[in-house]
C-alpha positions as CSV (number, residue, x, y, z in Angstrom):
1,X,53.6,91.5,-85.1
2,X,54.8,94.7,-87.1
3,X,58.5,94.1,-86.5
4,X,58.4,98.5,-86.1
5,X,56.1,98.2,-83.3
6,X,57.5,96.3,-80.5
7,X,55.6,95.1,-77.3
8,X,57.4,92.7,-75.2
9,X,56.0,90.7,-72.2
10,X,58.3,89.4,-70.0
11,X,59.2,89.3,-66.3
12,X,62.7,90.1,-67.0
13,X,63.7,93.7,-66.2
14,X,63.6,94.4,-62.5
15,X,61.6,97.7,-61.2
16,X,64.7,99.5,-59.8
17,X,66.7,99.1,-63.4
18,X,66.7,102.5,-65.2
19,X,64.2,102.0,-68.2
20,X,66.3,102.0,-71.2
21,X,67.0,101.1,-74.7
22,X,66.8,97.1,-75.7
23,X,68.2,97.0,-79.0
24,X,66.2,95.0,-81.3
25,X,69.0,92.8,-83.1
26,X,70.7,90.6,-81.4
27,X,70.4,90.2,-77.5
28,X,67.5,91.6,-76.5
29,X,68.0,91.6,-72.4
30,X,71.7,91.6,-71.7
31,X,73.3,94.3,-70.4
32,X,77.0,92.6,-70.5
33,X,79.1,92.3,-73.9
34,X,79.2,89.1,-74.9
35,X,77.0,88.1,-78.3
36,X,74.0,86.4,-78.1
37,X,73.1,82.7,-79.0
38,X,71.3,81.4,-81.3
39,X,68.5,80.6,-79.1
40,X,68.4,84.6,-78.6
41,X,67.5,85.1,-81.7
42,X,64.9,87.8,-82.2
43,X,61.9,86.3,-83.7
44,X,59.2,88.6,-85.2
45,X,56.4,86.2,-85.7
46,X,54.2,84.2,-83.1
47,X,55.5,84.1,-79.8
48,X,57.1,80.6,-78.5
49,X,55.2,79.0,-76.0
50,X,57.8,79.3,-72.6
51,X,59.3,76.4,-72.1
52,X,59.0,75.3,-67.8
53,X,62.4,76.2,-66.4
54,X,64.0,76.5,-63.2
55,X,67.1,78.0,-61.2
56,X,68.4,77.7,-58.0
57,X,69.9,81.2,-56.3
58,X,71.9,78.9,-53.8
59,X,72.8,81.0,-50.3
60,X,76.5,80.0,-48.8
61,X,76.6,78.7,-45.6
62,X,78.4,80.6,-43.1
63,X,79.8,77.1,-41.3
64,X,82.5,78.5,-39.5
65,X,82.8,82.2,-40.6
66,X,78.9,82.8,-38.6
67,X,80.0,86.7,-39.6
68,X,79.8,86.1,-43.2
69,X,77.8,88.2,-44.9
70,X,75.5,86.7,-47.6
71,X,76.8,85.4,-51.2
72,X,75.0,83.6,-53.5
73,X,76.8,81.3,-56.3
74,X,76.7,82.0,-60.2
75,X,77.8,80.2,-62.9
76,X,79.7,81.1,-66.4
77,X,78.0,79.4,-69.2
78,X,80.4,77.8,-71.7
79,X,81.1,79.4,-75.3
80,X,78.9,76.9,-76.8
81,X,75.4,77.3,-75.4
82,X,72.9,78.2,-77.8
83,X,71.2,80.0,-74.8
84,X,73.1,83.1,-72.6
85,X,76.3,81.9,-73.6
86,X,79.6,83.4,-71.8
87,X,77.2,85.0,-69.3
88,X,77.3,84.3,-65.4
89,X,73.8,82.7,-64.6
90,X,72.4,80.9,-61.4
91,X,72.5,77.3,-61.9
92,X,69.4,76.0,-63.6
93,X,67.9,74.8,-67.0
94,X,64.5,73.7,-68.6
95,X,62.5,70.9,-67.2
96,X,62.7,67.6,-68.1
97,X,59.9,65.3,-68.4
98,X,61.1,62.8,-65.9
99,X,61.1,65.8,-63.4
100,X,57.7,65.8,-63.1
101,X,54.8,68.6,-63.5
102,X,53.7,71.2,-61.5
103,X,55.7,72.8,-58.5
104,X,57.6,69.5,-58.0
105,X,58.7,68.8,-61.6
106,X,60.4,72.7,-61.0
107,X,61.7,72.0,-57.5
108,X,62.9,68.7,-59.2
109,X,64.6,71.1,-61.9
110,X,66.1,73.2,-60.0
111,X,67.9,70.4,-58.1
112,X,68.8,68.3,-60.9
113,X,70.3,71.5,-62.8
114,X,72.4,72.7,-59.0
115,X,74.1,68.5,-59.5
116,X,74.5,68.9,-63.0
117,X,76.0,72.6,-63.5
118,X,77.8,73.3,-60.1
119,X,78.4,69.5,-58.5
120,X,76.1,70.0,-55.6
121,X,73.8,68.0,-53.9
122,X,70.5,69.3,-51.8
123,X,69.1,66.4,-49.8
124,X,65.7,67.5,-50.7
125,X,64.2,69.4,-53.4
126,X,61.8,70.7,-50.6
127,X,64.8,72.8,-49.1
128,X,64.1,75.1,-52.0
129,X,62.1,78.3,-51.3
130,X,59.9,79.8,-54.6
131,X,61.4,83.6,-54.6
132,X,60.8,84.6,-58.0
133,X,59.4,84.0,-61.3
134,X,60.8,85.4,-65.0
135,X,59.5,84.7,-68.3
136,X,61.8,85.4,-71.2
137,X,60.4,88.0,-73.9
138,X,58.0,87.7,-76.6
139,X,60.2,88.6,-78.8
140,X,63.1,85.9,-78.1
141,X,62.9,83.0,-80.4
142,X,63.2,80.5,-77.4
143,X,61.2,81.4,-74.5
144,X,61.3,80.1,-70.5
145,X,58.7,80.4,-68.0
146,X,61.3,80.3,-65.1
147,X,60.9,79.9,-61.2
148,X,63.8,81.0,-59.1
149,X,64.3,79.3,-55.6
150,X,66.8,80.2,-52.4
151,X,68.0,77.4,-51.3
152,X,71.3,77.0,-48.3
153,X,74.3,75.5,-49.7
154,X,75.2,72.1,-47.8
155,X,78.0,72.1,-45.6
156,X,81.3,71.3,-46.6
157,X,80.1,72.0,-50.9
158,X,82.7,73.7,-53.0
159,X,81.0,73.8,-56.4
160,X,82.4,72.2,-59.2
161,X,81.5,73.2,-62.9
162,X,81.4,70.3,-65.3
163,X,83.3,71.6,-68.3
164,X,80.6,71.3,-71.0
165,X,77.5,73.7,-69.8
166,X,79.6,76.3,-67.3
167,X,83.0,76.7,-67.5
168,X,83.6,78.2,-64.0
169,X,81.3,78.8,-60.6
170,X,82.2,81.2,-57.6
171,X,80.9,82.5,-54.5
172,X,79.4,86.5,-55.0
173,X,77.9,89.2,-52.6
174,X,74.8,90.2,-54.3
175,X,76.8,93.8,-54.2
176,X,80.0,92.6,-55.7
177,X,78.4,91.2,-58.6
178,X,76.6,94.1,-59.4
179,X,79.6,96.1,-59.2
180,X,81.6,94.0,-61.1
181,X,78.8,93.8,-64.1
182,X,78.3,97.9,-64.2
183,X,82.0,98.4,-64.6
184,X,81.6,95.6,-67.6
185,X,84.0,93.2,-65.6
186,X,80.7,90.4,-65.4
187,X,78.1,89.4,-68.2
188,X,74.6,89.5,-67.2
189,X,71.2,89.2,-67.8
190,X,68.2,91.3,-66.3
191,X,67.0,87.9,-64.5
192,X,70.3,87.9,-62.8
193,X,70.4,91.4,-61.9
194,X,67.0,91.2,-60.6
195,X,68.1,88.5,-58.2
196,X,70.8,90.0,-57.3
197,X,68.7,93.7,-56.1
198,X,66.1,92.1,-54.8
199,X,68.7,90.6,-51.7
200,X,70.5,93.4,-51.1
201,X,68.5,94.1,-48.5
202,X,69.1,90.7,-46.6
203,X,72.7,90.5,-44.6
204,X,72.8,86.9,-43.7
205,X,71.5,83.8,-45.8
206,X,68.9,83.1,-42.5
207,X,67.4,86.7,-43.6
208,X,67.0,85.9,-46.9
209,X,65.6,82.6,-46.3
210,X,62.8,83.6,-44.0
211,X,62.3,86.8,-46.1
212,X,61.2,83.9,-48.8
213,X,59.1,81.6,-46.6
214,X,56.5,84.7,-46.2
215,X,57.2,85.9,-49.9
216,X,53.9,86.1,-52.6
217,X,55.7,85.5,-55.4
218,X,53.8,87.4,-58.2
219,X,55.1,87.7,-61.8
220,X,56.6,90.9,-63.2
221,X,55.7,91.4,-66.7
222,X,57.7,94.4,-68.3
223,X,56.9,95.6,-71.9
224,X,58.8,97.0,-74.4
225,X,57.0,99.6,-76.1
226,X,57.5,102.3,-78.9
227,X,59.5,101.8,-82.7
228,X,62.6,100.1,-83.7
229,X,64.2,103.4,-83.6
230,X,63.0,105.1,-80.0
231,X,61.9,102.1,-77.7
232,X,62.0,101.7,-73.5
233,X,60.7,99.7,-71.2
234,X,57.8,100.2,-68.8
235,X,57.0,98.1,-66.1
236,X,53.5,97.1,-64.1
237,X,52.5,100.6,-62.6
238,X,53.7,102.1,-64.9
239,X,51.8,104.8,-66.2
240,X,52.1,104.0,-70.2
241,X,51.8,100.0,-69.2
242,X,49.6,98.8,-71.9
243,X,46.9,96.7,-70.5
């Protein structure tokens, strides 16, 4: 790759972001403050082979409060992650081996990752609904091949982070968070943000749910084209998408 010619494939920059600059030192998809890990390196040789890796975008329950509008739960990542650290993420990771292959081994994922990260238990990884796909850009020195799945909190499930991968976990509306990261009060990631859109349209954790169960989920592969000095991203339909 000519490190002054960039092209970046990726599913991580969601259609109804404003196409921007990505500056090509250090973080490479965060539109937050804090610095990047080492993980997020930018590397300017072969691309890494995506690693499988799943995330859960788990939907409160409205239990008592039936009026509550829909929040999702993210998670803070701790200081120390090589990957996204200090950033608010949906629980998740890579997957293990002993998870399995295929769809199960990321359903599998996702629920070991929800126990692990937030101290929550689904009975069944088959409660999880496939919403969304994301792989991390070429240009990243470790790379994910990530599947997002809704999923409705258990009753009675306050998360709990576990001190060592996320530092802290709350409840958000999709709109609050959003707020919250455009007035640089919250760190996130395009991934995240994406999420986050793509349910504004859903009221009620039911909505969303059912929205999903119909859902093709397709991946979105935005590219990053032009110099190191004048760069933007374009997205699929695009009319300067490379093919």
């Amino acid at each position: 790759m000519n490190p002054q010619e960039v092209q970046i494939q990726s599913c991580c920059v969601a259609p109804s972001i404003e196409p921007g600059t990505i500056p090509l030192t250090g973080r490479v998809w965060l539109v937050s403050q804090p610095e990047p890990g080492p993980a997020e390196a930018v590397n300017t040789g072969e691309p890494a082979v995506p690693r499988p890796a799943a995330s859960v975008i788990l939907l409160r329950r409205g239990g008592r409060h039936a009026d509550r509008a829909l929040e999702v739960l993210l998670v803070r990542r701790s200081e120390e992650a090589s990957f996204m650290p200090r950033v608010w993420v949906f629980p998740g990771g890579a997957v293990d081996p002993g998870d399995g292959e295929g769809e199960a081994g990321y359903r599998a994922c996702a629920a070991r990752e929800l126990a692990e990260e937030a101290g929550i238990e689904l009975a069944a990884p088959q409660e999880l609904v496939l919403w969304s796909r994301w792989i991390t850009p070429e240009l990243v020195k470790t790379r994910f091949d990530a599947w997002f799945f809704l999923a409705l909190a258990p009753a009675h499930s306050p998360p709990r982070p576990d001190g060592v991968e996320t530092t802290e976990a709350r409840w958000f509306a999709p709109r609050e968070a959003l707020d919250a990261q455009a007035a640089g009060e919250l760190a996130l990631v395009f991934p995240t943000i994406k999420q986050l859109e793509s349910l504004l349209p859903y009221s009620r954790s039911e909505e969303a749910l059912q929205a999903a169960r119909g859902r093709k989920v397709e991946p979105i592969l935005p590219k990053v084209i032009g110099s190191r000095e004048e760069h933007r991203v374009v997205l699929p339909g695009d009319p300067d998408y490379p093919a």
